[in-house]
Structures are given as structure tokens and as C-alpha cells.
N, CA, C and O atoms as a DFTB+ gen file, in Angstrom:
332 C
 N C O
     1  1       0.844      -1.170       0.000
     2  2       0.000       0.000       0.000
     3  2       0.889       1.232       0.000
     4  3       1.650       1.441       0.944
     5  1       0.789       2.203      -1.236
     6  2       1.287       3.571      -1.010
     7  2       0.672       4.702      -0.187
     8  3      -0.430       4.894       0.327
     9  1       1.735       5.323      -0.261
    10  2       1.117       6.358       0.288
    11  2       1.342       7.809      -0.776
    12  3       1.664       8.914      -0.340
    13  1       1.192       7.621      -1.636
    14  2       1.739       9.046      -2.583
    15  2       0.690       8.586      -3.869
    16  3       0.439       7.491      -4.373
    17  1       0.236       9.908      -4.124
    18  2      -0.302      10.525      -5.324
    19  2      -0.002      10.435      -6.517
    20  3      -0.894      10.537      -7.359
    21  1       1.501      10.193      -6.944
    22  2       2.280      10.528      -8.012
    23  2       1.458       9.249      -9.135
    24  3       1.889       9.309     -10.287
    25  1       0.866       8.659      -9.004
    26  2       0.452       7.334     -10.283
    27  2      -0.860       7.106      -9.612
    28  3      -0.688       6.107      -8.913
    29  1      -1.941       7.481      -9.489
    30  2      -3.215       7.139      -9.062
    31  2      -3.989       6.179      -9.952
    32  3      -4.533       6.312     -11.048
    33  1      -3.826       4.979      -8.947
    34  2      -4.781       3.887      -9.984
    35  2      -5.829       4.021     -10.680
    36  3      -6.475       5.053     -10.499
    37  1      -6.292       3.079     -11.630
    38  2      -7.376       3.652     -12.098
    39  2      -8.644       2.931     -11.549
    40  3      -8.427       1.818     -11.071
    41  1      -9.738       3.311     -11.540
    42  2     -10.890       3.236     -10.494
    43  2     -12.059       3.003     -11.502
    44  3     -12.101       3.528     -12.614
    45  1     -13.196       1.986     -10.890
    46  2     -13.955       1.262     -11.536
    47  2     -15.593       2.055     -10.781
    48  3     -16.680       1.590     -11.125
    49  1     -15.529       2.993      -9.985
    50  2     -16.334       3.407      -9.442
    51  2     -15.900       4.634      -8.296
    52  3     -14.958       4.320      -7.568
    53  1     -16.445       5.864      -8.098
    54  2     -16.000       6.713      -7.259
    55  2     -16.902       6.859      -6.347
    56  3     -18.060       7.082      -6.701
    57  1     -16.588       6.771      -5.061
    58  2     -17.910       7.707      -3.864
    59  2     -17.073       8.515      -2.956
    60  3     -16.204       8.081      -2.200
    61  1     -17.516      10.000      -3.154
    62  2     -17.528      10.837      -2.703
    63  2     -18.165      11.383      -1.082
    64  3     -19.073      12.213      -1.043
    65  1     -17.767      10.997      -0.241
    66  2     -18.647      10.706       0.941
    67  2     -17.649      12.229       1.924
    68  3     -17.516      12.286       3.147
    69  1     -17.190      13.110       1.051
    70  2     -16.940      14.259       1.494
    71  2     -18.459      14.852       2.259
    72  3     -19.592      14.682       1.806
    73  1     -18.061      15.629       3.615
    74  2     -18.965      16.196       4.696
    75  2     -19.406      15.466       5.596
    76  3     -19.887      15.855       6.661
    77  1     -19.232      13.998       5.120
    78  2     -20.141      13.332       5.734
    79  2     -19.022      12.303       6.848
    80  3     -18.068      11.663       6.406
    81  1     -19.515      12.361       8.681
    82  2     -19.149      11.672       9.441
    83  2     -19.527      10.377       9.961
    84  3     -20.663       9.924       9.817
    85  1     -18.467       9.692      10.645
    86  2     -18.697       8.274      10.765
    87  2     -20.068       8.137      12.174
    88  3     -20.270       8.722      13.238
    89  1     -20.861       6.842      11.272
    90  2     -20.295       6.065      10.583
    91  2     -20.781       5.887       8.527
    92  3     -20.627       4.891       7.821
    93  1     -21.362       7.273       8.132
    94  2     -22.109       7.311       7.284
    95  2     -20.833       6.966       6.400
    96  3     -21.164       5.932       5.821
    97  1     -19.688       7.262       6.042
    98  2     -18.667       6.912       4.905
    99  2     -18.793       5.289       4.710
   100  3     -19.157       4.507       3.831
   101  1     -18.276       5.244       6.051
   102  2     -18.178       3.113       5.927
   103  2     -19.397       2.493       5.646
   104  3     -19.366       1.277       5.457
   105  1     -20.770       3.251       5.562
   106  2     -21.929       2.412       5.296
   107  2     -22.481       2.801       4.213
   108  3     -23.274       2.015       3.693
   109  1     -22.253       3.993       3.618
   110  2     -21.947       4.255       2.256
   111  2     -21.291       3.011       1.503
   112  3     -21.807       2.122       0.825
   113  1     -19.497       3.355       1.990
   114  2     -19.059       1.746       1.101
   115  2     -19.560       0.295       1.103
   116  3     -19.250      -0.399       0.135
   117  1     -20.348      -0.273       2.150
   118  2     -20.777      -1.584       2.224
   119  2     -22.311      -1.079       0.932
   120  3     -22.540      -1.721      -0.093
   121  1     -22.708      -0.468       1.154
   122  2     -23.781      -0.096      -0.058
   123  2     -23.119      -0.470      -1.616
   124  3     -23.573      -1.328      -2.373
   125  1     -21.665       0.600      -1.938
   126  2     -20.978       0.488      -2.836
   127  2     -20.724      -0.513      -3.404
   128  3     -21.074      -0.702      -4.569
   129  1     -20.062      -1.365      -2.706
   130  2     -19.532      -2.369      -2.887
   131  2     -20.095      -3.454      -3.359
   132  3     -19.485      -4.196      -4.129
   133  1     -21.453      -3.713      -2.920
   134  2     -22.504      -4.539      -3.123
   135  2     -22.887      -4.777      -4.607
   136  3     -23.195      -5.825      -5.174
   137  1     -22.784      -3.570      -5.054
   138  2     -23.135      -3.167      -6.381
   139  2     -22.175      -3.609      -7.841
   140  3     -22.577      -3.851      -8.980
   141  1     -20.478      -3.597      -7.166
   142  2     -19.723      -4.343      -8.132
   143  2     -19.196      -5.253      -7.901
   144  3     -19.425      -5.811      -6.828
   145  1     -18.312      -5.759      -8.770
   146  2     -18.390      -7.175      -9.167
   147  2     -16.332      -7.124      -8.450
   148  3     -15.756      -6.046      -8.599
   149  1     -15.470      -8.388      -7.727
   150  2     -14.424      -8.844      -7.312
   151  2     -13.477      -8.322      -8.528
   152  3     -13.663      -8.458      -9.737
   153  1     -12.499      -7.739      -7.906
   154  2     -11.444      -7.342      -8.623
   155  2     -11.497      -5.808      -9.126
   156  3     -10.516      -5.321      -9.688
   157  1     -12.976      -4.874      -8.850
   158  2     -13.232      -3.468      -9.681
   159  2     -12.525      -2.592      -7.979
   160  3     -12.551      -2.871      -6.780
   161  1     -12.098      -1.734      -8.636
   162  2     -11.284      -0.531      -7.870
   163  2     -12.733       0.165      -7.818
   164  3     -13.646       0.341      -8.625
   165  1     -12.435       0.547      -6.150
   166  2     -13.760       1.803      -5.808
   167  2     -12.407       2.830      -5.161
   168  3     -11.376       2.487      -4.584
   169  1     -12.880       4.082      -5.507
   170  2     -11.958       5.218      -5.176
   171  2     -12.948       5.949      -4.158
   172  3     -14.115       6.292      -4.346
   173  1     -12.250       6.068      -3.174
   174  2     -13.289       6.733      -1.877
   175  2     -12.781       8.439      -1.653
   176  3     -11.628       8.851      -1.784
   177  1     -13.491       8.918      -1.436
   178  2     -13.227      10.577      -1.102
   179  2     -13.849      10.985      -0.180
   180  3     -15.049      11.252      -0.248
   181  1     -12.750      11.170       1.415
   182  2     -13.827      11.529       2.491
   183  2     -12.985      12.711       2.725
   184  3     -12.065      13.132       2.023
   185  1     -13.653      13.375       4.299
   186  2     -12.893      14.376       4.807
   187  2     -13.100      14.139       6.358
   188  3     -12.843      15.052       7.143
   189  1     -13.415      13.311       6.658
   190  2     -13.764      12.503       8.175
   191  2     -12.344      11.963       8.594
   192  3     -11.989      11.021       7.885
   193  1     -11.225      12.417       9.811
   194  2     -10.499      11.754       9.649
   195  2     -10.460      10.343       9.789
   196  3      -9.774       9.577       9.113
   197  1     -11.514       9.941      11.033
   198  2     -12.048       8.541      11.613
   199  2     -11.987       7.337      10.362
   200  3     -12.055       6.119      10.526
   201  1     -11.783       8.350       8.615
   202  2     -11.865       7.030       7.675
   203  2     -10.504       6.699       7.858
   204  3     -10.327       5.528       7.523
   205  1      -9.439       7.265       8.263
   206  2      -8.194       7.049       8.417
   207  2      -7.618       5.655       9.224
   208  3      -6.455       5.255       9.174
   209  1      -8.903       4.934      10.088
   210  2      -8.688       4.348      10.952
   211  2     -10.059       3.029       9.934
   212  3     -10.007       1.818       9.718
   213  1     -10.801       3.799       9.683
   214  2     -12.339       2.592       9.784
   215  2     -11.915       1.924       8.191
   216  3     -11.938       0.714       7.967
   217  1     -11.561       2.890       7.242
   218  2     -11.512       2.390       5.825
   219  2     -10.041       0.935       6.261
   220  3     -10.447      -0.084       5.702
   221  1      -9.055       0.706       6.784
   222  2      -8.737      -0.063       6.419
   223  2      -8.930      -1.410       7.646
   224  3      -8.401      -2.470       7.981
   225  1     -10.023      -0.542       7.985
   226  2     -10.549      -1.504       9.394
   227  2     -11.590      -2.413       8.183
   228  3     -11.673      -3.635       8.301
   229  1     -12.203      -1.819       7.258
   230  2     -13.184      -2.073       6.596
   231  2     -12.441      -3.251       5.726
   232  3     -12.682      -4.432       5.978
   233  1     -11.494      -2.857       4.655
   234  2     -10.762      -3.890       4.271
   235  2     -10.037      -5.072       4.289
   236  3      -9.802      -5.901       3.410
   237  1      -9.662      -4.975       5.703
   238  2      -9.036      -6.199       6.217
   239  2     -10.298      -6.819       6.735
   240  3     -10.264      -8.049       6.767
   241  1     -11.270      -6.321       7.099
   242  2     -12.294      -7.201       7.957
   243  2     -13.175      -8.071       6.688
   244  3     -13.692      -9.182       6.805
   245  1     -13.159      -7.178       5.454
   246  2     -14.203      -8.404       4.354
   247  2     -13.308      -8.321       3.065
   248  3     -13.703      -8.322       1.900
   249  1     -11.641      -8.228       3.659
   250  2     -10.843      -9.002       2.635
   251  2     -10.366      -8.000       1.647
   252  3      -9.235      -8.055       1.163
   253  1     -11.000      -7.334       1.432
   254  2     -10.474      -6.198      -0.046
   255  2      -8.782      -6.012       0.503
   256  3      -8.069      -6.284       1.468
   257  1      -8.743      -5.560      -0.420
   258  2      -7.449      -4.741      -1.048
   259  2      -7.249      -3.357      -0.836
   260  3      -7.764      -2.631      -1.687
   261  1      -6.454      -2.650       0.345
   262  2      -6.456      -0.954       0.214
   263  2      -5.372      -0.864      -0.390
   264  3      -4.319      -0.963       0.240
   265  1      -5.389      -0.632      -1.920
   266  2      -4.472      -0.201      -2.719
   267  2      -3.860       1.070      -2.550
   268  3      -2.644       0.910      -2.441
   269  1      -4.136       2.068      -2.494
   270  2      -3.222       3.178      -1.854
   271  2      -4.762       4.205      -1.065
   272  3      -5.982       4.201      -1.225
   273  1      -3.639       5.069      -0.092
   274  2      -4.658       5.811       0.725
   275  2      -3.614       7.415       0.505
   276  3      -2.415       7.617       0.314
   277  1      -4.688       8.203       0.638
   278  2      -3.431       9.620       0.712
   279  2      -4.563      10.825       1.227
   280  3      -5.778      10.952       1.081
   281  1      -3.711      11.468       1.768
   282  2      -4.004      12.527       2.564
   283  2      -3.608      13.981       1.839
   284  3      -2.566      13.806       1.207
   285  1      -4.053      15.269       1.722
   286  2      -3.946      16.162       1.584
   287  2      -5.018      17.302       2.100
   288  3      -6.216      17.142       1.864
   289  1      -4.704      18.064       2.570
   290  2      -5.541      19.485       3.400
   291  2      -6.989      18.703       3.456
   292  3      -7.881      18.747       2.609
   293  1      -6.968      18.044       4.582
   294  2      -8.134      17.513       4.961
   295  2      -9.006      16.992       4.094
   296  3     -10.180      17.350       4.185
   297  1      -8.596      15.999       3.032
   298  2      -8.954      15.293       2.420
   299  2      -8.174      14.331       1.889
   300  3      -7.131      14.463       1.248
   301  1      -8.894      13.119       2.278
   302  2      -8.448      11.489       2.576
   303  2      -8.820      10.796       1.260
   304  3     -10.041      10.724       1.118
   305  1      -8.202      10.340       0.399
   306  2      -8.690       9.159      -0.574
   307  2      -7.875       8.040      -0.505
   308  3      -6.693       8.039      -0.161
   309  1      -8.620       6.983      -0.881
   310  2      -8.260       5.588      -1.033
   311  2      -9.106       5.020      -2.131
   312  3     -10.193       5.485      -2.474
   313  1      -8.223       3.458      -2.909
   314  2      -8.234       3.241      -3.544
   315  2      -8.940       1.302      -3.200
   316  3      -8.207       0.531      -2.580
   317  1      -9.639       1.063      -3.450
   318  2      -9.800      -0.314      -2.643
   319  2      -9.963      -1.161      -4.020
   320  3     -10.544      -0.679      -4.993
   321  1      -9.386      -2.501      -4.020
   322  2      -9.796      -3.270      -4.940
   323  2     -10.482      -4.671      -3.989
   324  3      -9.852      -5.263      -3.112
   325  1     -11.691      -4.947      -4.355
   326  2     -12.760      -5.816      -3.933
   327  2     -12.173      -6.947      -4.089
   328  3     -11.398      -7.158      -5.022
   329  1     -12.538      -7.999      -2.995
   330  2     -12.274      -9.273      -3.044
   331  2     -13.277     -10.022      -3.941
   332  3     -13.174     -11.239      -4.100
């Protein structure tokens, strides 16, 4: 897992869950996720830092992949590829 910007994977779906606090981001993504199919990249965009902690709480707990995560002026993205 990176941590830098410089090559941003490419993404099979985006959610934008900017404004919004936990636990509405992480139940947003179990919604997301539902919807595509093992192996598609979802690109997440929060501003909650708590996703800093729950998004790869989320991944390791139903297996995905946090392909890279990055931080800039209070905004968090990650890159998840689905189990």
C-alpha cells in the first residue's frame, strides 16, 4: 500500500462521501460495494479523519485490497480493490 499521489490507480467506481461523518462513509461503502463485481477498484473521497482508521478496518475485515490511501488538506482518498 502507497502512500503518494504521483500514479493514481485507475478506479472502476468513485464515492464521494466528502462532509459526511462516521459512521455514514463506511456504510456508504458496504452499499458500494454490493453493487460491483471482485477485482473493480472503488476510489473513496472523504474528509472525516475517523476514515483514516475505519476504511482499512473495513478492508481487512471483508478481505479487499487498500491499494493506496493519501491525505492532503483535509482530504483522505483511497483506492480499494474488492475481493
Amino acid at each position: 500500500m502507497a502512500d503518494t499521489t504521483d500514479a493514481l490507480p485507475h478506479h472502476d467506481t468513485l464515492l464521494d462521501t466528502s462532509g459526511l461523518y462516521c459512521p455514514e462513509p463506511i456504510m456508504l461503502m458496504h452499499n458500494k460495494v454490493r453493487d460491483m463485481r471482485s477485482g473493480q477498484v472503488l476510489k473513496v473521497i472523504a474528509t472525516d479523519p475517523a476514515t483514516t482508521r475505519d476504511v482499512p478496518k473495513f478492508c481487512q475485515f471483508l478481505g479487499h485490497e487498500l491499494v493506496q490511501q493519501s491525505e492532503s488538506a483535509n482530504s483522505y482518498v483511497y483506492f480499494i480493490r474488492l475481493a
